[in-house]
mmCIF entry with sequence, helices, sheets and N, C-alpha, C, O atoms, coordinates in Angstrom:
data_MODEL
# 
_entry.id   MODEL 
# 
_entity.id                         1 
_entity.type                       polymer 
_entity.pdbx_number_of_molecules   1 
# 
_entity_poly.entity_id                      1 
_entity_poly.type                           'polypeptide(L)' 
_entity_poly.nstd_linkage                   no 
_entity_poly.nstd_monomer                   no 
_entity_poly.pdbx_seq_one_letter_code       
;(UNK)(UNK)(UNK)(UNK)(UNK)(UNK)(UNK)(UNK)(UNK)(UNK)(UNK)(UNK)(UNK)(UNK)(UNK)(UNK)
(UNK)(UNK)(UNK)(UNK)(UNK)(UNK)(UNK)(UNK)(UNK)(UNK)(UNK)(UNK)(UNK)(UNK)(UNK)(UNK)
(UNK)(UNK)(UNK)(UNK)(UNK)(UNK)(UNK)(UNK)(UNK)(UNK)(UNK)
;
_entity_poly.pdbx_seq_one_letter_code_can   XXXXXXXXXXXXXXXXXXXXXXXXXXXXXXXXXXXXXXXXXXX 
_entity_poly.pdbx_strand_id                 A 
# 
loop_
_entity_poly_seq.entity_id 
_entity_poly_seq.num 
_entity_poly_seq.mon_id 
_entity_poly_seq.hetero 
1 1  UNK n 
1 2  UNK n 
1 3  UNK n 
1 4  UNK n 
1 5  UNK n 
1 6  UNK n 
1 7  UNK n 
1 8  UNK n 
1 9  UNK n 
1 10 UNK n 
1 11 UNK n 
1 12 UNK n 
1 13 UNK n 
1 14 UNK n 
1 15 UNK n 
1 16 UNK n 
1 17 UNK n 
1 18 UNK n 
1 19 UNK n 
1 20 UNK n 
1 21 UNK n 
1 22 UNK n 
1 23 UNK n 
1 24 UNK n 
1 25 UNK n 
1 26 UNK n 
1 27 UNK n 
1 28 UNK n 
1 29 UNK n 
1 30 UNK n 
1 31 UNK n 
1 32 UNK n 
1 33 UNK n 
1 34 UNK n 
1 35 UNK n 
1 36 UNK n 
1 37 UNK n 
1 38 UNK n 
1 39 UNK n 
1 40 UNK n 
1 41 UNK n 
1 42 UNK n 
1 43 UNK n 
# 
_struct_asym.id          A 
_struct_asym.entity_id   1 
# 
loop_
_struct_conf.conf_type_id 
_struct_conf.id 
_struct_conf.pdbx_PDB_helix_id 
_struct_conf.beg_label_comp_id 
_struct_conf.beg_label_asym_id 
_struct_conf.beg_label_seq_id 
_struct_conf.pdbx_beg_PDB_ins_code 
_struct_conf.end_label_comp_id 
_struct_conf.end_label_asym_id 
_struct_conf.end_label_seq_id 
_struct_conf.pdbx_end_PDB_ins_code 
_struct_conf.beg_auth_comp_id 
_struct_conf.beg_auth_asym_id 
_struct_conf.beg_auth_seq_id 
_struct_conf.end_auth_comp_id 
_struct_conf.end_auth_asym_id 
_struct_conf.end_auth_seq_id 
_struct_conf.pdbx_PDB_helix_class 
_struct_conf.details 
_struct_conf.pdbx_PDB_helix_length 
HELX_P HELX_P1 AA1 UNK A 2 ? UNK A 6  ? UNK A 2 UNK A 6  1 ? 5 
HELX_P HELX_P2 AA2 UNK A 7 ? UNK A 12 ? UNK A 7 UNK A 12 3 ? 6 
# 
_struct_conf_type.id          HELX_P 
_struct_conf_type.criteria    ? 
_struct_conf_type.reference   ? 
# 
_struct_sheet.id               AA1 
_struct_sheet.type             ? 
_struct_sheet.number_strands   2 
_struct_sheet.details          ? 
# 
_struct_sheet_order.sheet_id     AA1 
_struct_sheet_order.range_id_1   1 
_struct_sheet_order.range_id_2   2 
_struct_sheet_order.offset       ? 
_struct_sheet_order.sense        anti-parallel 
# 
loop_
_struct_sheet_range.sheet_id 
_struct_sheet_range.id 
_struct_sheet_range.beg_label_comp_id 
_struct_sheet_range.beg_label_asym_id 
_struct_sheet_range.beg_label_seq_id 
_struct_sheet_range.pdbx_beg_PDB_ins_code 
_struct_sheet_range.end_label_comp_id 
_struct_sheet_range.end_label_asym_id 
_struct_sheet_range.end_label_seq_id 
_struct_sheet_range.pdbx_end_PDB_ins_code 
_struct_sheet_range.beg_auth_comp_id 
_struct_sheet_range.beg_auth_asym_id 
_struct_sheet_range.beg_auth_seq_id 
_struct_sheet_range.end_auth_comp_id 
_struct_sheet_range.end_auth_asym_id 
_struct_sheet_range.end_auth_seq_id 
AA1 1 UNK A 17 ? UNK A 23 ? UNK A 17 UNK A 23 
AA1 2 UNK A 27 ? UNK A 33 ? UNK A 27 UNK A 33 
# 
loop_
_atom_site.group_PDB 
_atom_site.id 
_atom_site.type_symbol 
_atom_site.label_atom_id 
_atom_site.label_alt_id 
_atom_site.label_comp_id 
_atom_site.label_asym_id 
_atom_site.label_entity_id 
_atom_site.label_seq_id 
_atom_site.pdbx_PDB_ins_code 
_atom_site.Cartn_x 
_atom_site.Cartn_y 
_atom_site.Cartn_z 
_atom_site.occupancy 
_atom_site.B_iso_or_equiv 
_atom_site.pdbx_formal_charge 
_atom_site.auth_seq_id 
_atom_site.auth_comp_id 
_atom_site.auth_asym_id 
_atom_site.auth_atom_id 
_atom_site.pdbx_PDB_model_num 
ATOM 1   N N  . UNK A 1 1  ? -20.349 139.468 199.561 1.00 0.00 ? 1  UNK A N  1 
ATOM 2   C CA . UNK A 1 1  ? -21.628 138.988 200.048 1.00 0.00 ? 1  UNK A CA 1 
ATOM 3   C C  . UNK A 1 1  ? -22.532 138.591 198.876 1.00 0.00 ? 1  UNK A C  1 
ATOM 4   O O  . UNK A 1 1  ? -23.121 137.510 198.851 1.00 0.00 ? 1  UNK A O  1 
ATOM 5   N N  . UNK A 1 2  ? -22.620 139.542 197.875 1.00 0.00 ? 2  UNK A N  1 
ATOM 6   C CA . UNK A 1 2  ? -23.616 139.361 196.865 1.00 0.00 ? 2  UNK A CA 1 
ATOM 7   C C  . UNK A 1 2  ? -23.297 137.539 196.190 1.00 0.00 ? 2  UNK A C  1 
ATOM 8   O O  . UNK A 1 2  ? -24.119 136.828 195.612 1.00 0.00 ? 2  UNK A O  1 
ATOM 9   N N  . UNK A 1 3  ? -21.840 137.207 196.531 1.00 0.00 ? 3  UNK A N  1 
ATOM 10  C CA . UNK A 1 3  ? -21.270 135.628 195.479 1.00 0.00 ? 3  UNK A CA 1 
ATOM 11  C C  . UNK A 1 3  ? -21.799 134.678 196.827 1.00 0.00 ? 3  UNK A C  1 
ATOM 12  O O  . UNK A 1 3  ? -22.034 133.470 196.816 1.00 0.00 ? 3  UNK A O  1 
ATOM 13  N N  . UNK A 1 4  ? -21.854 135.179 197.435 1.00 0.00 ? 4  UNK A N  1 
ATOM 14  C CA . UNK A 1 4  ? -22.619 134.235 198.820 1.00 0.00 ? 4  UNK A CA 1 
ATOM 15  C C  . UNK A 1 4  ? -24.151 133.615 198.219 1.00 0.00 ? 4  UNK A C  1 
ATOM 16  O O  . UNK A 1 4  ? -24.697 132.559 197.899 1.00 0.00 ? 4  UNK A O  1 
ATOM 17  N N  . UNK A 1 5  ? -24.330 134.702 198.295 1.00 0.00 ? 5  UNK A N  1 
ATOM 18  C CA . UNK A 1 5  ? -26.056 134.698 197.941 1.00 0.00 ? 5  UNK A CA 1 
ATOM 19  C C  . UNK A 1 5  ? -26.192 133.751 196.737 1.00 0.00 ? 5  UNK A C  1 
ATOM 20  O O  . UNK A 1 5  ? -26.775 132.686 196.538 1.00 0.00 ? 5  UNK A O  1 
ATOM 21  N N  . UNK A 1 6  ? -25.584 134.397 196.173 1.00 0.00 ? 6  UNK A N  1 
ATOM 22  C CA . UNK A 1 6  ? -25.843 133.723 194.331 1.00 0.00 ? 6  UNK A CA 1 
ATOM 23  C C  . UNK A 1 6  ? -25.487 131.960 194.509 1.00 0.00 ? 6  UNK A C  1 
ATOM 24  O O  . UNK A 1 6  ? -25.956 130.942 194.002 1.00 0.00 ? 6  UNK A O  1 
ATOM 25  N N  . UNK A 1 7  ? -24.297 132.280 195.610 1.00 0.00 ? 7  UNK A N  1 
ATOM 26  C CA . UNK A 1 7  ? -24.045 130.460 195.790 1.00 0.00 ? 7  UNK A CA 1 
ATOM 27  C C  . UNK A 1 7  ? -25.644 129.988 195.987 1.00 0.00 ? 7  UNK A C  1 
ATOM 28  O O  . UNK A 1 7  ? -26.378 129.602 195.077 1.00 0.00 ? 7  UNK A O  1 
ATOM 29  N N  . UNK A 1 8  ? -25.949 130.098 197.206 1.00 0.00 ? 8  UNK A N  1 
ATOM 30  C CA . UNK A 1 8  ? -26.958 129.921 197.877 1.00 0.00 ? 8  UNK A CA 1 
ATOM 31  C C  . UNK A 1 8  ? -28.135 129.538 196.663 1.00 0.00 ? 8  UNK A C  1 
ATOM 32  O O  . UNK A 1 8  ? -28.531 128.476 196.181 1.00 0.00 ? 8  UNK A O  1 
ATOM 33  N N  . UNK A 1 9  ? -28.389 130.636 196.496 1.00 0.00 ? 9  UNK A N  1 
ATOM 34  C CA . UNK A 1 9  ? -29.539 130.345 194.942 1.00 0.00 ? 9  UNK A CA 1 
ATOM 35  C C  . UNK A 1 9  ? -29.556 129.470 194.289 1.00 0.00 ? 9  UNK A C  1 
ATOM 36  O O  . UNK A 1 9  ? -30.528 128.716 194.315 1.00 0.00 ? 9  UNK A O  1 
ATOM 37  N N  . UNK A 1 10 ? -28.441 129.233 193.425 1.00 0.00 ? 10 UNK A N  1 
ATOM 38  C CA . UNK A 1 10 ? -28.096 128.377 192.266 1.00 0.00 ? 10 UNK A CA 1 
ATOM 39  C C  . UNK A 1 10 ? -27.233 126.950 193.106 1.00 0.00 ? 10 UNK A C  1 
ATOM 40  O O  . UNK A 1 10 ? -27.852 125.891 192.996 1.00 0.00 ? 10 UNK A O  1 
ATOM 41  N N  . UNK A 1 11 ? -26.487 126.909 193.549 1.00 0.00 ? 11 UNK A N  1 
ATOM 42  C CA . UNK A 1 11 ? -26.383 125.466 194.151 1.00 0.00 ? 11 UNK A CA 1 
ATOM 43  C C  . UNK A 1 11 ? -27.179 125.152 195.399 1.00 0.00 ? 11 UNK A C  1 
ATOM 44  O O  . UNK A 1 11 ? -26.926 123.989 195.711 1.00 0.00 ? 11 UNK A O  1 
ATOM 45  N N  . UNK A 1 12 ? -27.832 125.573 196.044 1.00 0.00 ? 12 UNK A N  1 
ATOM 46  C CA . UNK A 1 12 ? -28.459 124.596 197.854 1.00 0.00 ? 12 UNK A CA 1 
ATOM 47  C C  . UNK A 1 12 ? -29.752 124.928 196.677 1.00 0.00 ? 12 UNK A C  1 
ATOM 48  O O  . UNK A 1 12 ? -30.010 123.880 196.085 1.00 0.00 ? 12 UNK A O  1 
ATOM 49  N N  . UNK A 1 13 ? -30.440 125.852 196.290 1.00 0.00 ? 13 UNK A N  1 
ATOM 50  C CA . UNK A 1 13 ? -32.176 125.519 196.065 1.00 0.00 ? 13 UNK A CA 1 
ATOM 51  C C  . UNK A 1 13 ? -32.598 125.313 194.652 1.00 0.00 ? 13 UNK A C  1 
ATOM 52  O O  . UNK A 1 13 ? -33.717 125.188 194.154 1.00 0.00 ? 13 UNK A O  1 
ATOM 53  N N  . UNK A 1 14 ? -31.455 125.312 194.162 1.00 0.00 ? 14 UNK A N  1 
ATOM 54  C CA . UNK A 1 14 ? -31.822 124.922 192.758 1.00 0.00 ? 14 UNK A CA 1 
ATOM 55  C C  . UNK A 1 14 ? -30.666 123.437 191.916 1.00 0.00 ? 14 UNK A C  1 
ATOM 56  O O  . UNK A 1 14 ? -30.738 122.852 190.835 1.00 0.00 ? 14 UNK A O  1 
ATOM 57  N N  . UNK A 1 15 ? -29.671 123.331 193.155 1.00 0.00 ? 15 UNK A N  1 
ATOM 58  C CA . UNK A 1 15 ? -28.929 122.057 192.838 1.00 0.00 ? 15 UNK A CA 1 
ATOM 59  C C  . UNK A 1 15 ? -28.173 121.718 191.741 1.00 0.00 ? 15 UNK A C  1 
ATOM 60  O O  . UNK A 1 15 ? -27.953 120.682 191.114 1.00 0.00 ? 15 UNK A O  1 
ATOM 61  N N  . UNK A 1 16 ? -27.580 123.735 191.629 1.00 0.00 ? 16 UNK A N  1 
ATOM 62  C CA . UNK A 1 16 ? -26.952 123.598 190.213 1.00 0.00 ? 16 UNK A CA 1 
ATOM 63  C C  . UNK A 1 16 ? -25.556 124.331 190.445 1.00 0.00 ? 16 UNK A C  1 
ATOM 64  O O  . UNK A 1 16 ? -25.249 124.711 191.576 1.00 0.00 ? 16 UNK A O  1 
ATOM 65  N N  . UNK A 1 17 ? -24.917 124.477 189.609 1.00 0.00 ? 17 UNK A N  1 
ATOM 66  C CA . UNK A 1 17 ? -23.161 125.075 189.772 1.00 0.00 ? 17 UNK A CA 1 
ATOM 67  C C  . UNK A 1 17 ? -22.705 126.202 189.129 1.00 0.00 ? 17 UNK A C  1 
ATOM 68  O O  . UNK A 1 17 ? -23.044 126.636 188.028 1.00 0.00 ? 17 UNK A O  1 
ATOM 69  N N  . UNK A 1 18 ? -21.831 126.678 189.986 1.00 0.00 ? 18 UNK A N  1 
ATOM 70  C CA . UNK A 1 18 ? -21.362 127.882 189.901 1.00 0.00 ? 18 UNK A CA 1 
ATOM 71  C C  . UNK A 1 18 ? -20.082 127.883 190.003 1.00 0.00 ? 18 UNK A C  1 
ATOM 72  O O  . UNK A 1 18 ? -19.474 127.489 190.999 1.00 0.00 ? 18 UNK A O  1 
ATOM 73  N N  . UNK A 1 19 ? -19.408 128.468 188.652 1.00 0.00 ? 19 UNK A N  1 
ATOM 74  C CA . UNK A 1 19 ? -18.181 128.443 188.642 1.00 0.00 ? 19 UNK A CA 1 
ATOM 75  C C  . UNK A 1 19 ? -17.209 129.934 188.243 1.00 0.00 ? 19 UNK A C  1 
ATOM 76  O O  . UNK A 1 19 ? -17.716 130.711 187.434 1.00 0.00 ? 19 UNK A O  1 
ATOM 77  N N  . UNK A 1 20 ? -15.771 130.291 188.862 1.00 0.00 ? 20 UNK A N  1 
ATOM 78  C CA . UNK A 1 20 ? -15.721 131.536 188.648 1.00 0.00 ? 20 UNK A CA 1 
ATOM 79  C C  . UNK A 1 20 ? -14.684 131.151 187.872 1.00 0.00 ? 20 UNK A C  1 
ATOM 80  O O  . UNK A 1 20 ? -14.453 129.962 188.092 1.00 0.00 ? 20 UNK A O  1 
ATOM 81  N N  . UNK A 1 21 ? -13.746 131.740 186.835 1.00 0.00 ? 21 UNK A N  1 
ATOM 82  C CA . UNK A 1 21 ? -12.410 131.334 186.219 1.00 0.00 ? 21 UNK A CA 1 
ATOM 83  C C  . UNK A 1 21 ? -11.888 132.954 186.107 1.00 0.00 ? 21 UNK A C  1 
ATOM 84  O O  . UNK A 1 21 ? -12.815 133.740 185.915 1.00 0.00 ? 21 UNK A O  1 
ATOM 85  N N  . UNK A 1 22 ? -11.048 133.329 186.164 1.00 0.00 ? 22 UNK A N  1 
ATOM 86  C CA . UNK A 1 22 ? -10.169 134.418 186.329 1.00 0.00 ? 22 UNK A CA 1 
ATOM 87  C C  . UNK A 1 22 ? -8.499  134.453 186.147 1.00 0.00 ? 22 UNK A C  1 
ATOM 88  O O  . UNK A 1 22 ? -7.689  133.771 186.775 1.00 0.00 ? 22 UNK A O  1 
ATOM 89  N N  . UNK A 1 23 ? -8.229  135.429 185.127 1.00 0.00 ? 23 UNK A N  1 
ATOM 90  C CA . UNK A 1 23 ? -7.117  135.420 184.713 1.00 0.00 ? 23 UNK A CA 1 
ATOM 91  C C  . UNK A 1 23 ? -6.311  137.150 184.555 1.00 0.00 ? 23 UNK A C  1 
ATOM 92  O O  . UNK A 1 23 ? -6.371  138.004 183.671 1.00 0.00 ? 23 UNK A O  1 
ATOM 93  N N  . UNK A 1 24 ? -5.628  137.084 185.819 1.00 0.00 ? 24 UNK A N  1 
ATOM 94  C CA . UNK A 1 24 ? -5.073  138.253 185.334 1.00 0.00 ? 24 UNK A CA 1 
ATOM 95  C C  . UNK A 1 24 ? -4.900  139.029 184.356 1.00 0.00 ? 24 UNK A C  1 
ATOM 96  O O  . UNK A 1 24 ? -4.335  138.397 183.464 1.00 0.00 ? 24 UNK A O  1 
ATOM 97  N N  . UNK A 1 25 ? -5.202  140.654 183.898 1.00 0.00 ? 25 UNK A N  1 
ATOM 98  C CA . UNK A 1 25 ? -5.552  141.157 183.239 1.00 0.00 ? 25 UNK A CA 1 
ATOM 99  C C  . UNK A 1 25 ? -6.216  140.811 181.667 1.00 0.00 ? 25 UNK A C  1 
ATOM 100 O O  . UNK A 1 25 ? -6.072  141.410 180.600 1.00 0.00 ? 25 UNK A O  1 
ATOM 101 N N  . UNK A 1 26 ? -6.846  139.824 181.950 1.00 0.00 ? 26 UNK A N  1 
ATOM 102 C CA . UNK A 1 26 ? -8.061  139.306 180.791 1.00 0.00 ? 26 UNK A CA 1 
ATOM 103 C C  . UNK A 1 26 ? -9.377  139.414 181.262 1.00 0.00 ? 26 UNK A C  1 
ATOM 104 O O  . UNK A 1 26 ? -10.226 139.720 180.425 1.00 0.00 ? 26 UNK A O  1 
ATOM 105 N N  . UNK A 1 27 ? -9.779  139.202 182.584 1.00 0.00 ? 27 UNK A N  1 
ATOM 106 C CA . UNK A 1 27 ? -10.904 139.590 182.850 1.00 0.00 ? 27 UNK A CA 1 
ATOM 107 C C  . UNK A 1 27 ? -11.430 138.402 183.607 1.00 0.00 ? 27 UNK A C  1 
ATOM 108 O O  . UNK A 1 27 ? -10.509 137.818 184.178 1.00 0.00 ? 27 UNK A O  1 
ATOM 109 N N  . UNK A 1 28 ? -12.778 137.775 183.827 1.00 0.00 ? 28 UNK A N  1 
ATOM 110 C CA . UNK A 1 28 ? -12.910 136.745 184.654 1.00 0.00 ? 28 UNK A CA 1 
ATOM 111 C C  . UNK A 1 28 ? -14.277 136.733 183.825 1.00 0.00 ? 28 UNK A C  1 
ATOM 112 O O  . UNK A 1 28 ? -14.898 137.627 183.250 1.00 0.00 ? 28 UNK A O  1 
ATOM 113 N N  . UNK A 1 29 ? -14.605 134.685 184.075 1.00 0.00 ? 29 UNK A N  1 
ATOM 114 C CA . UNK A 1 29 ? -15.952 134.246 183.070 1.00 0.00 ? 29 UNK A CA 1 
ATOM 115 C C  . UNK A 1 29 ? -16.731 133.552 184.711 1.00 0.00 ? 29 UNK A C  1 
ATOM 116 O O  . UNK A 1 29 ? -16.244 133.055 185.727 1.00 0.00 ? 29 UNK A O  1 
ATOM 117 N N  . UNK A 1 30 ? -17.999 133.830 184.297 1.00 0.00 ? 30 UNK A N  1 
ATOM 118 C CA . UNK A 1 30 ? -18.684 132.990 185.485 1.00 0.00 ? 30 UNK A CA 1 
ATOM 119 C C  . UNK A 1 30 ? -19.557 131.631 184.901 1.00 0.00 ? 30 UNK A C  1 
ATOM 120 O O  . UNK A 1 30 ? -20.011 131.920 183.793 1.00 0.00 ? 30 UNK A O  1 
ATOM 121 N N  . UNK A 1 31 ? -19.774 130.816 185.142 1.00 0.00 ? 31 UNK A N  1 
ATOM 122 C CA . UNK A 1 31 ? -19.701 129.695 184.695 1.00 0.00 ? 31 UNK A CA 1 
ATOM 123 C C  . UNK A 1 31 ? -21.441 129.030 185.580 1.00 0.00 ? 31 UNK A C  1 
ATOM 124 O O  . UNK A 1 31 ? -21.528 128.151 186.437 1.00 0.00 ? 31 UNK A O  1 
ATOM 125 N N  . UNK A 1 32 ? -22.562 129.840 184.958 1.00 0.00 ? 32 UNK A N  1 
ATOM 126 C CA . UNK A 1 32 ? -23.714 129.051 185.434 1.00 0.00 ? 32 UNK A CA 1 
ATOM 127 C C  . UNK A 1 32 ? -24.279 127.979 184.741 1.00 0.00 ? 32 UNK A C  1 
ATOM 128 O O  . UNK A 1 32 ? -24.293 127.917 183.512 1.00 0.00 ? 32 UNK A O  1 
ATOM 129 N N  . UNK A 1 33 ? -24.901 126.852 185.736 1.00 0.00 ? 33 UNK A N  1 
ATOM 130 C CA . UNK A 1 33 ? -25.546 125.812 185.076 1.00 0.00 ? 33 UNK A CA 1 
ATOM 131 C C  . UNK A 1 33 ? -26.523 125.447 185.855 1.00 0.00 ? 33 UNK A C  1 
ATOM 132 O O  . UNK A 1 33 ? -26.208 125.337 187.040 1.00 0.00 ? 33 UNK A O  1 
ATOM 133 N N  . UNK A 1 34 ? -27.563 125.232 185.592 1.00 0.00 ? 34 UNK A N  1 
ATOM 134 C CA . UNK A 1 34 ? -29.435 125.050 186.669 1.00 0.00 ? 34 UNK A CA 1 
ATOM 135 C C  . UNK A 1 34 ? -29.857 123.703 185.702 1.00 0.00 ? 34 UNK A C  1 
ATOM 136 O O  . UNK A 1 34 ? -30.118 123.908 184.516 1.00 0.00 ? 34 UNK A O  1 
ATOM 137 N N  . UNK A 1 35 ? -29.908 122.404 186.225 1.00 0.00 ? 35 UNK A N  1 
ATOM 138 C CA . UNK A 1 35 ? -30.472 121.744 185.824 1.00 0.00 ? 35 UNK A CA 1 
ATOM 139 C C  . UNK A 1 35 ? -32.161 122.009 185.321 1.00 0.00 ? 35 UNK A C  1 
ATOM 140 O O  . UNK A 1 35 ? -33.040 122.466 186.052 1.00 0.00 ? 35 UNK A O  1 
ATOM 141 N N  . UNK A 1 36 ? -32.341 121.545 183.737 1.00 0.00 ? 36 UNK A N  1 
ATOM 142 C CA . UNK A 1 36 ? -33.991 121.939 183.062 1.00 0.00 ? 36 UNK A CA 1 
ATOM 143 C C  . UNK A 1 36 ? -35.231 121.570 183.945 1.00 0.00 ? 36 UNK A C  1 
ATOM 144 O O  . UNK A 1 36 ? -36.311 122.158 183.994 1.00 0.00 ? 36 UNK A O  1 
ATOM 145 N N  . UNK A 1 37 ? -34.758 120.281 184.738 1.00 0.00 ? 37 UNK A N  1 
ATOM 146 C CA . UNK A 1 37 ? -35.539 119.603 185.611 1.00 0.00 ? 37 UNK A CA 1 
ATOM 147 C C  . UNK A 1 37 ? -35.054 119.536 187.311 1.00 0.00 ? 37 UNK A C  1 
ATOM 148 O O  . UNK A 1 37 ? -33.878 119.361 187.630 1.00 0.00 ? 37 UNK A O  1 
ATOM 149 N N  . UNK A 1 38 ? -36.026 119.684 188.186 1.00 0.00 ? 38 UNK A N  1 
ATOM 150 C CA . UNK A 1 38 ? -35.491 119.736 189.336 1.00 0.00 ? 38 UNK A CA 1 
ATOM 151 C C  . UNK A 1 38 ? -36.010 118.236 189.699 1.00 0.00 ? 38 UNK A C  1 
ATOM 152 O O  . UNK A 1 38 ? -37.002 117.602 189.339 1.00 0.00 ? 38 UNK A O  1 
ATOM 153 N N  . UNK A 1 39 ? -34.402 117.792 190.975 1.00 0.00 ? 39 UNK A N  1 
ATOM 154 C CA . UNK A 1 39 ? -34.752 116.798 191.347 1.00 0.00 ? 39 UNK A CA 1 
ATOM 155 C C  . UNK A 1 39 ? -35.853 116.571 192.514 1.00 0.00 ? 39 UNK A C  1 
ATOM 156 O O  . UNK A 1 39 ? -35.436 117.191 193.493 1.00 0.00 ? 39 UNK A O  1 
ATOM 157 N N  . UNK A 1 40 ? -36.881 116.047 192.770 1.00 0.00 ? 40 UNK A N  1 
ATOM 158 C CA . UNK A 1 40 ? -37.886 115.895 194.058 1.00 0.00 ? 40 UNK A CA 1 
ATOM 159 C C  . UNK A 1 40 ? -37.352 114.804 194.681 1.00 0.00 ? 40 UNK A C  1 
ATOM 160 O O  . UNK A 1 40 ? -37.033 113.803 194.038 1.00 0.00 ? 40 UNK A O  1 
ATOM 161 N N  . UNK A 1 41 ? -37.178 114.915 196.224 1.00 0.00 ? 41 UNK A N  1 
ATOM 162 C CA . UNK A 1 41 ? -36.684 113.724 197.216 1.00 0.00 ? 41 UNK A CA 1 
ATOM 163 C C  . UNK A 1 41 ? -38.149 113.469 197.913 1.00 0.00 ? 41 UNK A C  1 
ATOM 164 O O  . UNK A 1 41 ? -38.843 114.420 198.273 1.00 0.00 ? 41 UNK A O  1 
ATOM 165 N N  . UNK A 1 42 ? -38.396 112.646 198.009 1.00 0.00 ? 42 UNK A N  1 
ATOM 166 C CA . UNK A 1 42 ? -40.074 112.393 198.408 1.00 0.00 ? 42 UNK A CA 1 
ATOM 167 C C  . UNK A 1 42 ? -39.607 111.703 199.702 1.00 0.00 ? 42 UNK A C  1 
ATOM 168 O O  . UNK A 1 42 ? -40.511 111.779 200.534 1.00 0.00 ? 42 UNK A O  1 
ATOM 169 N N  . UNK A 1 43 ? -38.419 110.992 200.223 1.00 0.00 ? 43 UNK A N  1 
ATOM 170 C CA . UNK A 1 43 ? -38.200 110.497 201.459 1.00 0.00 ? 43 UNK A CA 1 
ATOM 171 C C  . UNK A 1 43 ? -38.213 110.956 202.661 1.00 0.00 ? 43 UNK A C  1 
ATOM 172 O O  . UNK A 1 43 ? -37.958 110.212 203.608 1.00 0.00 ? 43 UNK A O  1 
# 
């Protein structure tokens, strides 16, 4: 539930990506990125 949420956050209201990479017994990297500027849709 909690990787739900975090989707939610960072890609639908902030329009940025989330990535998980995971490798058997090495461990796993999470991969955030939030654009500096948000886009405004004025339409």
């Amino acid at each position: 539930m909690g990787m739900s949420i975090s989707y939610q956050i960072i890609a639908d209201k902030h329009h940025g990506k989330l990535e998980c990479f995971s490798v058997l017994g090495q461990g796993t990297e999470f991969c955030i990125q939030i654009p500096v500027q948000q886009v405004v849709d004025l339409t």
